[in-house]
Each structure stands twice: as C-alpha cells, then as structure tokens.
PyMOL Python script that loads the backbone (N, CA, C, O; Angstrom):
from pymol import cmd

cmd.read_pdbstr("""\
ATOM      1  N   UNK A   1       0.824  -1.197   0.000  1.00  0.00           N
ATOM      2  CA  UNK A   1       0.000   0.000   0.000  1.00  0.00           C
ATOM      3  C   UNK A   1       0.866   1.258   0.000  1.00  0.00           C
ATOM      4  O   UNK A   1       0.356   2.353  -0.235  1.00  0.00           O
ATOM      5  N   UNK A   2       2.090   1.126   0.244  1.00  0.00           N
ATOM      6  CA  UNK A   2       2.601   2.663   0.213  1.00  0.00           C
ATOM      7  C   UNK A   2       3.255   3.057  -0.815  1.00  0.00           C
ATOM      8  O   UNK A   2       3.636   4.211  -1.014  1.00  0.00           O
ATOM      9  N   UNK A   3       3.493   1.687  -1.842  1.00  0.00           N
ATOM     10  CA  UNK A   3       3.662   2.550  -2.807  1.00  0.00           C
ATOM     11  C   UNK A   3       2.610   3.207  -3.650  1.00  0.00           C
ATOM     12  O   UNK A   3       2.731   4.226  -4.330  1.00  0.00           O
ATOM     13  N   UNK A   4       1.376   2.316  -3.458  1.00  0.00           N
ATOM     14  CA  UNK A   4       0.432   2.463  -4.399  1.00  0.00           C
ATOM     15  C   UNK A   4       0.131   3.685  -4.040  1.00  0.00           C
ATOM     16  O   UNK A   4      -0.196   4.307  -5.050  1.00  0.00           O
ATOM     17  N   UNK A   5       0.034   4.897  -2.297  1.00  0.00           N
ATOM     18  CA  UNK A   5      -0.287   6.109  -2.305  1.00  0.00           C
ATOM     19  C   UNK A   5       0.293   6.931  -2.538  1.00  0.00           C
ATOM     20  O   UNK A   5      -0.132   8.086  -2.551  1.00  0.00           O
ATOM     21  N   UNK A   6       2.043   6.406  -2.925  1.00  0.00           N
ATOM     22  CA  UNK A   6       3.509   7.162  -2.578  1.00  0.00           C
ATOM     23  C   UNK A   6       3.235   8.608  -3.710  1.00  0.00           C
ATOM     24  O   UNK A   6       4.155   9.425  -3.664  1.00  0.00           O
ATOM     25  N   UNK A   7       2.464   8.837  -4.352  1.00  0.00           N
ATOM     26  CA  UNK A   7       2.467  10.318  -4.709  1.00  0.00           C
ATOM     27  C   UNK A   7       1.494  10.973  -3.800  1.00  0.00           C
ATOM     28  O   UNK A   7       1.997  12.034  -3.431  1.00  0.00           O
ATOM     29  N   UNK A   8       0.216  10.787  -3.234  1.00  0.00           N
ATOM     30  CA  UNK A   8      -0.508  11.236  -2.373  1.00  0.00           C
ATOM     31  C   UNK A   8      -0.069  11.576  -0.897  1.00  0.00           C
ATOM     32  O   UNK A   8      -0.625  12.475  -0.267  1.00  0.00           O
ATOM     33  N   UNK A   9       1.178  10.647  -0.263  1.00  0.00           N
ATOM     34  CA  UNK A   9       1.659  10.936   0.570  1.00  0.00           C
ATOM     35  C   UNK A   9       3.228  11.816   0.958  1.00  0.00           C
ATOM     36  O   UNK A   9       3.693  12.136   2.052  1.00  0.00           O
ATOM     37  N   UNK A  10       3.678  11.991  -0.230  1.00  0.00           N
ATOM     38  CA  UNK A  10       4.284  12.589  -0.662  1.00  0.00           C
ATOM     39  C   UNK A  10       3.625  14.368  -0.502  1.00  0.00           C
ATOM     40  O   UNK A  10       4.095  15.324   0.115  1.00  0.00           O
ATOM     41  N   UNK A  11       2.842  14.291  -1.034  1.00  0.00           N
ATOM     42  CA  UNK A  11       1.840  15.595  -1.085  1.00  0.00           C
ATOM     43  C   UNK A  11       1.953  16.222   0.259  1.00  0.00           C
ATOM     44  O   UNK A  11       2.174  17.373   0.637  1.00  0.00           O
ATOM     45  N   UNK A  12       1.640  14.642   1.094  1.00  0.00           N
ATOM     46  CA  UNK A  12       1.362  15.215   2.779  1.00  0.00           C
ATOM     47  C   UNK A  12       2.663  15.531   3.413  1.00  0.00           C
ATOM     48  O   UNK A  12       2.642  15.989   4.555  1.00  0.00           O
ATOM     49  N   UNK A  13       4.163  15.281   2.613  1.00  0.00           N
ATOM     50  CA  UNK A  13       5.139  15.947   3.853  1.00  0.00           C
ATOM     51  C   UNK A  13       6.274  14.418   3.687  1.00  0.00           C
ATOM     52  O   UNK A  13       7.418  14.323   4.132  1.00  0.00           O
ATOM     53  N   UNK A  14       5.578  13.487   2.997  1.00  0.00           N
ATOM     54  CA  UNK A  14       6.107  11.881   3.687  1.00  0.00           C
ATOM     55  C   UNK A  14       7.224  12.168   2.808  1.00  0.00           C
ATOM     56  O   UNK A  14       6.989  12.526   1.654  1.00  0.00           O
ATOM     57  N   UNK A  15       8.800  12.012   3.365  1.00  0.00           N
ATOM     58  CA  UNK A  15       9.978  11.903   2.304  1.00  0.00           C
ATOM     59  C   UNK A  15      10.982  10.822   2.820  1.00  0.00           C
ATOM     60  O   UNK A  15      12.175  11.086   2.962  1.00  0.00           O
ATOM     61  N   UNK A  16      10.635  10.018   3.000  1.00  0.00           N
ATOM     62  CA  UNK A  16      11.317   8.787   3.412  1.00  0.00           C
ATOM     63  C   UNK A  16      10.761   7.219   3.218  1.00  0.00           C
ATOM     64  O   UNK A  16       9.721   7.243   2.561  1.00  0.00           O
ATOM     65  N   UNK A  17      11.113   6.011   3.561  1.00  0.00           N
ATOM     66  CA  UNK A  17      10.271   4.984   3.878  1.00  0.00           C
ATOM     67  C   UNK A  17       9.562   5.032   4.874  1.00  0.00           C
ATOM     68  O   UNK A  17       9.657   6.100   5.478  1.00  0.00           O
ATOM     69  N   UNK A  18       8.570   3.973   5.493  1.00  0.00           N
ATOM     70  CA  UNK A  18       7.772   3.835   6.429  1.00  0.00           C
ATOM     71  C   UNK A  18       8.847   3.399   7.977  1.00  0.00           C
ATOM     72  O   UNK A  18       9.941   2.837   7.935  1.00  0.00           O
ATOM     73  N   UNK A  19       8.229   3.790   9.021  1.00  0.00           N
ATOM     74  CA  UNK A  19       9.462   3.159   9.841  1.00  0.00           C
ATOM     75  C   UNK A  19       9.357   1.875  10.334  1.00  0.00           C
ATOM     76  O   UNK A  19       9.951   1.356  11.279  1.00  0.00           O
ATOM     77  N   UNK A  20       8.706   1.522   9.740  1.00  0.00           N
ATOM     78  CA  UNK A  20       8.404   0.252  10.328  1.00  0.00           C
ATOM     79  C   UNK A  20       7.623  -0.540   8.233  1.00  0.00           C
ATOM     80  O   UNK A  20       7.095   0.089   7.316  1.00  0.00           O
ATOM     81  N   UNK A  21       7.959  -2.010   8.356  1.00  0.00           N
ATOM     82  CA  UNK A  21       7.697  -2.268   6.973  1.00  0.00           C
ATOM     83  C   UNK A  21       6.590  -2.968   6.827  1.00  0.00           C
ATOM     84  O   UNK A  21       6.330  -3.569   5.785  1.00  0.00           O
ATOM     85  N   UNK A  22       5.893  -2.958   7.778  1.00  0.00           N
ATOM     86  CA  UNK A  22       4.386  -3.495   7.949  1.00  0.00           C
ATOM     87  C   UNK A  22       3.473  -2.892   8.787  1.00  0.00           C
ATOM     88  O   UNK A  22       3.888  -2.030   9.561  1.00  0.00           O
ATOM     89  N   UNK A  23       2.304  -3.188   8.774  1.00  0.00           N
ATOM     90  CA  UNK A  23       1.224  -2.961   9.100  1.00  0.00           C
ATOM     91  C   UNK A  23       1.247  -3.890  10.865  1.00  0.00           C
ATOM     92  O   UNK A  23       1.746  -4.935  11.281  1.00  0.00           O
ATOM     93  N   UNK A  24       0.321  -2.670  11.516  1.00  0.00           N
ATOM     94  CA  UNK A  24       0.670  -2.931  13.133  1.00  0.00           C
ATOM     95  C   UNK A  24      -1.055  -2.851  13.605  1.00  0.00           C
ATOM     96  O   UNK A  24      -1.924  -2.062  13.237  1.00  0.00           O
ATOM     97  N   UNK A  25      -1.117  -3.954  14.518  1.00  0.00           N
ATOM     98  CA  UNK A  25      -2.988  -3.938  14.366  1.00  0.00           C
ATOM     99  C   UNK A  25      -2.789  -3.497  16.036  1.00  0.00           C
ATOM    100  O   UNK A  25      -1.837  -3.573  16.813  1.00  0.00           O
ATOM    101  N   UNK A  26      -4.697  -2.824  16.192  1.00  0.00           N
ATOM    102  CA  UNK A  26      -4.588  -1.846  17.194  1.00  0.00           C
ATOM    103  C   UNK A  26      -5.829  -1.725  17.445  1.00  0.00           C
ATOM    104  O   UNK A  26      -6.548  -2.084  16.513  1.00  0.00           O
ATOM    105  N   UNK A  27      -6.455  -1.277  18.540  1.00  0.00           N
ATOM    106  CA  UNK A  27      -7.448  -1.122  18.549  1.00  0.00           C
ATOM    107  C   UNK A  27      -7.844  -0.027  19.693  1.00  0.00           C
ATOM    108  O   UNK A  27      -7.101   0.275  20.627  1.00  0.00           O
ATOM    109  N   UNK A  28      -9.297   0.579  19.430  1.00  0.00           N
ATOM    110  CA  UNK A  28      -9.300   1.699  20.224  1.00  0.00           C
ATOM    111  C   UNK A  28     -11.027   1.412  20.446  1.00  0.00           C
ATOM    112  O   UNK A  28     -11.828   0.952  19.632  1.00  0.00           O
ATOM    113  N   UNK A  29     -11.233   1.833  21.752  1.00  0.00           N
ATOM    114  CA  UNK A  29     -12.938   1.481  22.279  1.00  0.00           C
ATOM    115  C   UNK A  29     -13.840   0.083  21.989  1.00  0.00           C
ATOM    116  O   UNK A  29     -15.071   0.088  22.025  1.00  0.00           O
ATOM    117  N   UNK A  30     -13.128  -0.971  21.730  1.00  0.00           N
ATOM    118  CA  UNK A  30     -13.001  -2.210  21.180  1.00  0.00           C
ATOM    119  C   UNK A  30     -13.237  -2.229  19.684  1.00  0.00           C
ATOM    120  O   UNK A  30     -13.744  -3.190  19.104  1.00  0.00           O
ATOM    121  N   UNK A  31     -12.879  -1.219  19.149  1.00  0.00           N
ATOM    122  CA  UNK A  31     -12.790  -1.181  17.555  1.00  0.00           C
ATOM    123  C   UNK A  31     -11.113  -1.589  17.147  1.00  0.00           C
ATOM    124  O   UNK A  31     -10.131  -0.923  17.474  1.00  0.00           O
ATOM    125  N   UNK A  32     -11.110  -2.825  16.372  1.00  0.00           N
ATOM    126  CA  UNK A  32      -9.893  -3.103  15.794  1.00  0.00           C
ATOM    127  C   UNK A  32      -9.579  -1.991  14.216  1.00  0.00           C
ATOM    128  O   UNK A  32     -10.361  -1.701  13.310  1.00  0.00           O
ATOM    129  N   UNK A  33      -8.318  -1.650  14.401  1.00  0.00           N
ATOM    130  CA  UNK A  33      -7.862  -1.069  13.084  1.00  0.00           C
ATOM    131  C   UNK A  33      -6.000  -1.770  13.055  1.00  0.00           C
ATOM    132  O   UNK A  33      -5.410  -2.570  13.781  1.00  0.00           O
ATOM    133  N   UNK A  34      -5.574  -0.936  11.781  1.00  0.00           N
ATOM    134  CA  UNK A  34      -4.326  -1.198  11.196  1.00  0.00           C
ATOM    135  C   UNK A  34      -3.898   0.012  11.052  1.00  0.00           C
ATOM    136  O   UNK A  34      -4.736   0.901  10.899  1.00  0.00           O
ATOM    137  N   UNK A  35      -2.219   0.395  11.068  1.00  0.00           N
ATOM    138  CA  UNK A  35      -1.696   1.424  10.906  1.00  0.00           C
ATOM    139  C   UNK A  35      -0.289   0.621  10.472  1.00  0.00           C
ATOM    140  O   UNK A  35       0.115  -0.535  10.598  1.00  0.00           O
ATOM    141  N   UNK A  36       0.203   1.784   9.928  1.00  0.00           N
ATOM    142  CA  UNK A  36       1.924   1.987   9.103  1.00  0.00           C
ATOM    143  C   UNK A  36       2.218   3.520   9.485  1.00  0.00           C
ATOM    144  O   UNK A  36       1.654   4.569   9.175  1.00  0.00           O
ATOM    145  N   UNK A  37       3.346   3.217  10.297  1.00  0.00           N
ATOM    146  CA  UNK A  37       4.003   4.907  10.653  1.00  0.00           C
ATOM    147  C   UNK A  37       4.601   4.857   9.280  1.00  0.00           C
ATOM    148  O   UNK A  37       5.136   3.868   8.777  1.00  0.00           O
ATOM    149  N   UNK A  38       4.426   6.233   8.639  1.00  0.00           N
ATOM    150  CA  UNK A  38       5.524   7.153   8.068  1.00  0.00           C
ATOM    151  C   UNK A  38       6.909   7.647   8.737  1.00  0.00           C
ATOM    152  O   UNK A  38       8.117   7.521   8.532  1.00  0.00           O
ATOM    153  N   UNK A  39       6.180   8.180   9.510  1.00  0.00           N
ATOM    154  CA  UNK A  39       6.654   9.414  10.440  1.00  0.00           C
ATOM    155  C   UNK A  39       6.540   9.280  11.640  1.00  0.00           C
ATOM    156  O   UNK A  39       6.041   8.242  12.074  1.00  0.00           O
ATOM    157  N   UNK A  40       7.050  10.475  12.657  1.00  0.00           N
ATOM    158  CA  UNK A  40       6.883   9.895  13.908  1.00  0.00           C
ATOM    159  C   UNK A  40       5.757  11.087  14.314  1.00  0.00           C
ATOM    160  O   UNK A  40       5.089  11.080  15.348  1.00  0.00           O
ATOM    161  N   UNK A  41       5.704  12.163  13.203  1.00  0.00           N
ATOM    162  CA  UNK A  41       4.640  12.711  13.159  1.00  0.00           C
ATOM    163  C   UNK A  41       3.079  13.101  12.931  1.00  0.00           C
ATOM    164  O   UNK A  41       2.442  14.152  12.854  1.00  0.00           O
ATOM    165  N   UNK A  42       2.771  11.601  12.859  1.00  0.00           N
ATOM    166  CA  UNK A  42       1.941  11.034  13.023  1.00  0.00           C
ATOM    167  C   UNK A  42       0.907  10.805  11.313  1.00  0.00           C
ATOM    168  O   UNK A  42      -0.294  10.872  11.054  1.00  0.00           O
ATOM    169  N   UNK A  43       1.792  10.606  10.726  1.00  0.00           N
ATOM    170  CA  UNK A  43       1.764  10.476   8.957  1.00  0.00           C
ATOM    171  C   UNK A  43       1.510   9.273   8.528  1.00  0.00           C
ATOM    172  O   UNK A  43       2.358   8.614   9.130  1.00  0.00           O
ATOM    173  N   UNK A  44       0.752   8.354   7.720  1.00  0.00           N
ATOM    174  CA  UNK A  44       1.007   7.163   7.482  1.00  0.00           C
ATOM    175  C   UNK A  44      -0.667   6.460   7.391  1.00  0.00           C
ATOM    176  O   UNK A  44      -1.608   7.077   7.890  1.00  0.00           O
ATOM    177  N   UNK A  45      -0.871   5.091   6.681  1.00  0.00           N
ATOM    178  CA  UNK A  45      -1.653   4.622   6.364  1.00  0.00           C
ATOM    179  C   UNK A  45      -2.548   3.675   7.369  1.00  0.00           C
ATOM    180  O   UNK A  45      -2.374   2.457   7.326  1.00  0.00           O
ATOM    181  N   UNK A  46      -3.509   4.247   8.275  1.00  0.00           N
ATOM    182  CA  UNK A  46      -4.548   3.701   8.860  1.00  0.00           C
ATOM    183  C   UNK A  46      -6.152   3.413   8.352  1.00  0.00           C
ATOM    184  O   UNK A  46      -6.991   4.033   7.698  1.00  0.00           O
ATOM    185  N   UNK A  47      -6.075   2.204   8.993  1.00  0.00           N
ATOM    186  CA  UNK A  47      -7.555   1.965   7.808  1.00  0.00           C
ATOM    187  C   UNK A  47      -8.283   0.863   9.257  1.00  0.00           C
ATOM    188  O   UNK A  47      -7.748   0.448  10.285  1.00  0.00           O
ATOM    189  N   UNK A  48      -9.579   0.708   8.749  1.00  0.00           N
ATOM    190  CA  UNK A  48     -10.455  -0.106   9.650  1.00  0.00           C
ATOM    191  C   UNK A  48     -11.696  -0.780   8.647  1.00  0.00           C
ATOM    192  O   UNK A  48     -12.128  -0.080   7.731  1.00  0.00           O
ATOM    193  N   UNK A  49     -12.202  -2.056   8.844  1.00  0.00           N
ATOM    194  CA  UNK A  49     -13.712  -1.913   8.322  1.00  0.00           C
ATOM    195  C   UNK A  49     -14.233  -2.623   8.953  1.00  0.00           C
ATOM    196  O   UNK A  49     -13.938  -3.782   9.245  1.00  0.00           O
ATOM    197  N   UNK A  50     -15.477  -1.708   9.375  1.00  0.00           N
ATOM    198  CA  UNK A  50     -16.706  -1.442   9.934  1.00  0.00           C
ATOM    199  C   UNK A  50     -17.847  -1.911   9.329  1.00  0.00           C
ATOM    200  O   UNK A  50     -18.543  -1.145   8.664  1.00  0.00           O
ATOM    201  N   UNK A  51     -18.243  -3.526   9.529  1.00  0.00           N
ATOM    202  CA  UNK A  51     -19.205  -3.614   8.837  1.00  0.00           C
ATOM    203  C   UNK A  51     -18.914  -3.959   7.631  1.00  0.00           C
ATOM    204  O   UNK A  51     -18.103  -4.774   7.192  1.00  0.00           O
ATOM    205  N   UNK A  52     -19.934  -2.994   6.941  1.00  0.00           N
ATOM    206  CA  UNK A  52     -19.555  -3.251   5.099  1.00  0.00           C
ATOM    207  C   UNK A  52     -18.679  -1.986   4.657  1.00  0.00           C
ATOM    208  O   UNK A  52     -18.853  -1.473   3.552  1.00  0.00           O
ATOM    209  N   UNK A  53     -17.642  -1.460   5.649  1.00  0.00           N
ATOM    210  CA  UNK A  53     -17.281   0.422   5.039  1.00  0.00           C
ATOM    211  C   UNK A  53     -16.197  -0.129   5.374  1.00  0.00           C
ATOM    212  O   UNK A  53     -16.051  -1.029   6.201  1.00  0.00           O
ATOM    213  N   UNK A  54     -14.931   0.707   4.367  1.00  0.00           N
ATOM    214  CA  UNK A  54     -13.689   0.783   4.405  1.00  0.00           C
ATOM    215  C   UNK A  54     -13.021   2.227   5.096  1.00  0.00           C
ATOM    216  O   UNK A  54     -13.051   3.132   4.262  1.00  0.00           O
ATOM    217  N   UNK A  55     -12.425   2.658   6.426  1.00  0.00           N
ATOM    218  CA  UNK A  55     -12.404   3.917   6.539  1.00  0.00           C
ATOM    219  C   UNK A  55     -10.475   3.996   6.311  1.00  0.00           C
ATOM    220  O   UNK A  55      -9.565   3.309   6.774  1.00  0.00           O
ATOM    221  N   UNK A  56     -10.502   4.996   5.527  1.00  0.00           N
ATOM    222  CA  UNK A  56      -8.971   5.120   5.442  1.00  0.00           C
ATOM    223  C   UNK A  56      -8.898   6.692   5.909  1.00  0.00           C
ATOM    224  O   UNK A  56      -9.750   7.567   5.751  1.00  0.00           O
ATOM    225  N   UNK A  57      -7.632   6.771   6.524  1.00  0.00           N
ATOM    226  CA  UNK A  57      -6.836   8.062   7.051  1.00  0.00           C
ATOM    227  C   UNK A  57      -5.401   7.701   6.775  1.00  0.00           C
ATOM    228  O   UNK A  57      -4.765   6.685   6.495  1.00  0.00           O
ATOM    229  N   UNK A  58      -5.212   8.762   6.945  1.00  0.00           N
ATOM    230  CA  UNK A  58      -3.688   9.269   6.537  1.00  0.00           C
ATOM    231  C   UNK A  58      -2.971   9.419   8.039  1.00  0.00           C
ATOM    232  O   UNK A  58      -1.765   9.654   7.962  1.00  0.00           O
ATOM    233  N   UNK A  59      -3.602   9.307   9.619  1.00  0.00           N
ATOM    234  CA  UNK A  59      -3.264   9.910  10.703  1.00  0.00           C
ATOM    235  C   UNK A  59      -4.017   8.795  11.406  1.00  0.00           C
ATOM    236  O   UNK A  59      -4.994   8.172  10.992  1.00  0.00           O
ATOM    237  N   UNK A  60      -3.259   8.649  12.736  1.00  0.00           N
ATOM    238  CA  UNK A  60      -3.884   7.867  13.821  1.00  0.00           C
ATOM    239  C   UNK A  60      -5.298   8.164  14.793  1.00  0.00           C
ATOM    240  O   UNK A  60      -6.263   7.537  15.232  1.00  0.00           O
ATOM    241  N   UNK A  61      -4.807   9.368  14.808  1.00  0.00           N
ATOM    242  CA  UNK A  61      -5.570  10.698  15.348  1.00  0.00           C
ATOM    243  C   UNK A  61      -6.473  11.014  14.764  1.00  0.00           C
ATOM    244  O   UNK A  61      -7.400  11.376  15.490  1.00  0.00           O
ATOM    245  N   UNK A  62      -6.780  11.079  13.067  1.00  0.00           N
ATOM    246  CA  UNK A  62      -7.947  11.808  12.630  1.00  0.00           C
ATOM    247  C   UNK A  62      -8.662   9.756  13.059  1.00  0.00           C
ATOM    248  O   UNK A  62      -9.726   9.778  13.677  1.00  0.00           O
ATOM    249  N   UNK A  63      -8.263   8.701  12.834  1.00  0.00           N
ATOM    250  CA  UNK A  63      -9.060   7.679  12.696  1.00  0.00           C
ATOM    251  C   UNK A  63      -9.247   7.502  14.251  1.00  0.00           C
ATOM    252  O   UNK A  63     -10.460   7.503  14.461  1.00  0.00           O
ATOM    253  N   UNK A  64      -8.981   7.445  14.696  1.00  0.00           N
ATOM    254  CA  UNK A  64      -9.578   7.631  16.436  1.00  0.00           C
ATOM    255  C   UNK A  64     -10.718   8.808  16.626  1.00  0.00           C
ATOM    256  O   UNK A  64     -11.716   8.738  17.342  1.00  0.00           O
ATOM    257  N   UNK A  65     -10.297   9.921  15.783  1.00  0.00           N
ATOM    258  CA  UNK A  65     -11.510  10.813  15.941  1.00  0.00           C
ATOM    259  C   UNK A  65     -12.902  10.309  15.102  1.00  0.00           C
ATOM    260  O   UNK A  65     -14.021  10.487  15.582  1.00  0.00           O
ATOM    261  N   UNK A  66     -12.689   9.679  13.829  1.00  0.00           N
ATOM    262  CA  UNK A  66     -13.712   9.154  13.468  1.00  0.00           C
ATOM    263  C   UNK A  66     -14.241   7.673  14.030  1.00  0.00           C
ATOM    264  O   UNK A  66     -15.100   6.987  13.477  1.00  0.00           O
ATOM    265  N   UNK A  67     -13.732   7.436  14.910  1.00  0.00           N
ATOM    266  CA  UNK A  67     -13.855   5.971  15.618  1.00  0.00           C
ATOM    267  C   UNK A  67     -14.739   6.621  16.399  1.00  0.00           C
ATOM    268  O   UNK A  67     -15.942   6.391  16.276  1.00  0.00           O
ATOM    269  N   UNK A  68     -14.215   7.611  17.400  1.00  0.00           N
ATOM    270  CA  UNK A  68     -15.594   8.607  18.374  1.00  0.00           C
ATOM    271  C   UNK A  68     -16.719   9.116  17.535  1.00  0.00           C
ATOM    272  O   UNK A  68     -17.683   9.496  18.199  1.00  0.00           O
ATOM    273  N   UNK A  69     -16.809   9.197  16.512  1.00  0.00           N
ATOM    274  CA  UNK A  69     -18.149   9.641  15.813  1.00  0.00           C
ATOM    275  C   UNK A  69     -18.604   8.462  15.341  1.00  0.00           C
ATOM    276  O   UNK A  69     -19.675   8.522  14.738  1.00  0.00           O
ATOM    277  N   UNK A  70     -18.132   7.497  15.438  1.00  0.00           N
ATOM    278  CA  UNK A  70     -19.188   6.143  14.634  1.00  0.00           C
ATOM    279  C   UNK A  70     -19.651   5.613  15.573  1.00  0.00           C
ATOM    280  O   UNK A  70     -20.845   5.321  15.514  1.00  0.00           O
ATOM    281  N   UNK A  71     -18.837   5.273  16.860  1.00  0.00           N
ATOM    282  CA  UNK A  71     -19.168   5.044  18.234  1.00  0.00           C
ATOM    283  C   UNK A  71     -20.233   5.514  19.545  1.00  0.00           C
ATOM    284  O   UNK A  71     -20.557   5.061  20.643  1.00  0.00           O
ATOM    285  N   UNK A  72     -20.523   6.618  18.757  1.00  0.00           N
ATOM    286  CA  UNK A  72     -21.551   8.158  19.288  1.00  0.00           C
ATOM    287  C   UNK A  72     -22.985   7.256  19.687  1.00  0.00           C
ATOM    288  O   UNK A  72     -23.986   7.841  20.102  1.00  0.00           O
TER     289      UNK A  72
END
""", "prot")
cmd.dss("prot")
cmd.show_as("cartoon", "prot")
cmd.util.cbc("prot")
cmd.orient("prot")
C-alpha cells in the first residue's frame, strides 16, 4: 500500500520509507484497526472496516476521531 499512495503521501510531507515495513494492528474502544508509521509525526496509512465500510486516514488521530463519531 505505500507505494500504491507514494504520490498522495508525498503531497502530505512523507519523504522517506515507512518506519516500520508493515502494518501494526490496534485497537481503540473495542474497535480493531491497522496502521503503518511514516513518520513519527503522526503520517502514514490507517484503515479499519466497519461492517460493510472501508475507513482510510492518513493519521492515527484523525481515525480515532472518526472511531468517536461512529461510536456516538
């Protein structure tokens, strides 16, 4: 997956490899997701699905914030 976004994330600031070369599973309010650091600035490919929905972010933080609005 990172190469397939590597011009989109690029866009966002990303100028290096990932720091880590896989995908790291996680979960927040008993919602499981996946993440890949970019950065240590909090950059990189998080995704979850919910059901029948695919949610992708670019940030840990914006997908935790949409984890609190689906969770509502």
């Amino acid at each position: 997956m990172e190469e397939d976004f590597q011009n989109f994330f690029t866009m966002l600031g990303k100028t290096g490899p990932a720091l880590v070369p896989f995908f790291k599973d996680a979960n927040y309010k008993g919602v499981s997701f996946r993440l890949q650091a970019f950065t240590r600035e909090d950059l990189g490919i998080c995704y979850l699905l919910p059901d029948d929905f695919f949610v992708f972010s670019s940030s840990g933080e914006n997908l935790i914030k949409t984890i609190d609005k689906l969770t509502e």
